[in-house]
C-alpha positions in Angstrom: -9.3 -17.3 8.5 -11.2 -13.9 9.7 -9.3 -11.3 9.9 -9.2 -9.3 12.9 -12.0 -6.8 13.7 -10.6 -4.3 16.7 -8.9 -1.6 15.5 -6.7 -1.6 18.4 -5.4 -5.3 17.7 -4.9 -4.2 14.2 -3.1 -0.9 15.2 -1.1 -3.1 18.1 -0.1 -6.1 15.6 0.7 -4.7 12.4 4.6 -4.9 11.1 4.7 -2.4 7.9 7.1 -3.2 5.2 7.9 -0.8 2.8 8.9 -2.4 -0.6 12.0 -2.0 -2.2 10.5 -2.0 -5.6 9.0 0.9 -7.6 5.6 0.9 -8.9 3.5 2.4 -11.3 -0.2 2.6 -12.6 -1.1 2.1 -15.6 -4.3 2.9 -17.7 -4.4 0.4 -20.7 -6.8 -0.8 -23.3 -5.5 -4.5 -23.1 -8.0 -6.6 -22.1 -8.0 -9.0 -18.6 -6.5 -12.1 -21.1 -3.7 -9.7 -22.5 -3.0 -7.3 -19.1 -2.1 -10.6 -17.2 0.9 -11.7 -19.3 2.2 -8.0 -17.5 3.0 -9.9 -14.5 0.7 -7.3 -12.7 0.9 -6.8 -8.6 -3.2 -5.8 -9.3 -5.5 -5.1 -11.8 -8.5 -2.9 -11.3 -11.6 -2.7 -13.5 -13.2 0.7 -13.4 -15.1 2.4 -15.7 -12.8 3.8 -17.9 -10.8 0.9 -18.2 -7.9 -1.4 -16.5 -5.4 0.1 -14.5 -2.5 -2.4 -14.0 -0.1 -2.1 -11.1 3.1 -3.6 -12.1 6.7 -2.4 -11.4 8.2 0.3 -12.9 10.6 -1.7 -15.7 7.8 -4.0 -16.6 5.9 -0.8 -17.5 8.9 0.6 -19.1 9.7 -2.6 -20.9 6.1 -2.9 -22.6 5.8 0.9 -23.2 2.6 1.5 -20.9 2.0 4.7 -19.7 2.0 5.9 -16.2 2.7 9.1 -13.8 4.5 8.6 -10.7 6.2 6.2 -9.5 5.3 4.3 -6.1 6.7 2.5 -3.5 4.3 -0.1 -1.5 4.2 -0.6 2.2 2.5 -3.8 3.1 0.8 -3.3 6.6 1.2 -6.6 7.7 -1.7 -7.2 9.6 -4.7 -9.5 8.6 -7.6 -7.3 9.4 -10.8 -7.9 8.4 -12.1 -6.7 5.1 -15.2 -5.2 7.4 -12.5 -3.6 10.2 -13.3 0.0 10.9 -10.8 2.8 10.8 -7.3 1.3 9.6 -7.6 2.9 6.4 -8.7 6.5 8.0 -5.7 5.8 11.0 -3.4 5.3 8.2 -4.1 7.8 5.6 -4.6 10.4 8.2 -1.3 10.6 9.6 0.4 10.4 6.2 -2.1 13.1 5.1 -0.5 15.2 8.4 2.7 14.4 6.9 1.7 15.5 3.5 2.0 12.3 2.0 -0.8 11.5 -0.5 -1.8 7.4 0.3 -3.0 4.9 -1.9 -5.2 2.2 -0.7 -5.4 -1.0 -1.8 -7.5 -3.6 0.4 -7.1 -7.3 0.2 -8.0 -10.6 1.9 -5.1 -10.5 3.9 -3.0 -7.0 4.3 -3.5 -3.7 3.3 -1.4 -2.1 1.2 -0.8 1.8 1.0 1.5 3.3 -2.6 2.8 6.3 -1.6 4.9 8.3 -4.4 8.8 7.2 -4.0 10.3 10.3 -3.0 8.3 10.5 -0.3 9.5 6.9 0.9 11.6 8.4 3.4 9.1 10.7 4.9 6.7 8.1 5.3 9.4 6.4 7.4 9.6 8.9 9.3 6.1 9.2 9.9 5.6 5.4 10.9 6.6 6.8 14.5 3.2 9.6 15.3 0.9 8.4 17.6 -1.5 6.5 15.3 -0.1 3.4 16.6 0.5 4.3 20.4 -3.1 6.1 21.1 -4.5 3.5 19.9 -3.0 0.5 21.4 -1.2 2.0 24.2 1.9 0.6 23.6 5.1 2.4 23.8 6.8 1.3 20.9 5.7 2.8 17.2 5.5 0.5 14.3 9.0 -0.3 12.4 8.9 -0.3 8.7 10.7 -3.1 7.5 12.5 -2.5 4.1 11.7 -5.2 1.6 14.5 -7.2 0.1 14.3 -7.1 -3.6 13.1 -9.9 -5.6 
């Protein structure tokens, strides 16, 4: 059930798959009881408040406010939650790209929201030597496109 540690496996293993759904964050007031009848993909408790992260039409279907719209790749990899560097290996070469990157850790995958019309881009991106300097391997990683729900 651990996750795996070495960045290299990580790097190596991982099988990104870029959603085919559009996302959105939302600030609300609702509280935990009322923001999970949203169908949410997360909620996060900060100190302003609950963001939800739900798709786009739920948001536009219960009037909640957001800017930008997201699409989600799934890294596909279960690293561990203590790993070191996946998120900087990541975010670095979409940063070089000039794609902004949206973390969101979890027990089993990482998941990076990166605005929609840069979807593309990011694609294009999957193939800079993040993957191969790190593992070796000769191959870069593929990112799968999601069928939608």
């Amino acid at each position: 059930m651990d996750g795996e540690k070495d960045l290299r496996v990580v790097l190596g293993s991982m099988d990104p798959e870029l959603s085919s759904e559009d996302f959105v964050f939302c600030p609300t007031s609702l509280s935990l009881e009322e923001a999970i009848l949203l169908d949410p993909w997360a909620l996060i408790r900060e100190g302003e408040g609950l963001t939800a992260v739900v798709e786009k039409g739920n948001a536009l279907r219960n009037g909640l406010p957001f800017q930008g719209t997201f699409k989600r790749i799934t890294l596909n990899v279960h690293s561990s939650l203590a790993a070191v560097g996946l998120t900087a290996a990541v975010s670095a070469r979409l940063a070089r790209a000039g794609i902004s990157a949206n973390i969101v850790a979890a027990f089993y995958h990482d998941h990076v929201f990166i605005h929609s019309e840069k979807a593309q881009e990011a694609l294009a991106a999957r193939c800079e030597r993040w993957r191969r300097k790190v593992s070796r391997e000769p191959d870069c990683p593929v990112f799968r496109i999601a069928k939608p729900r």
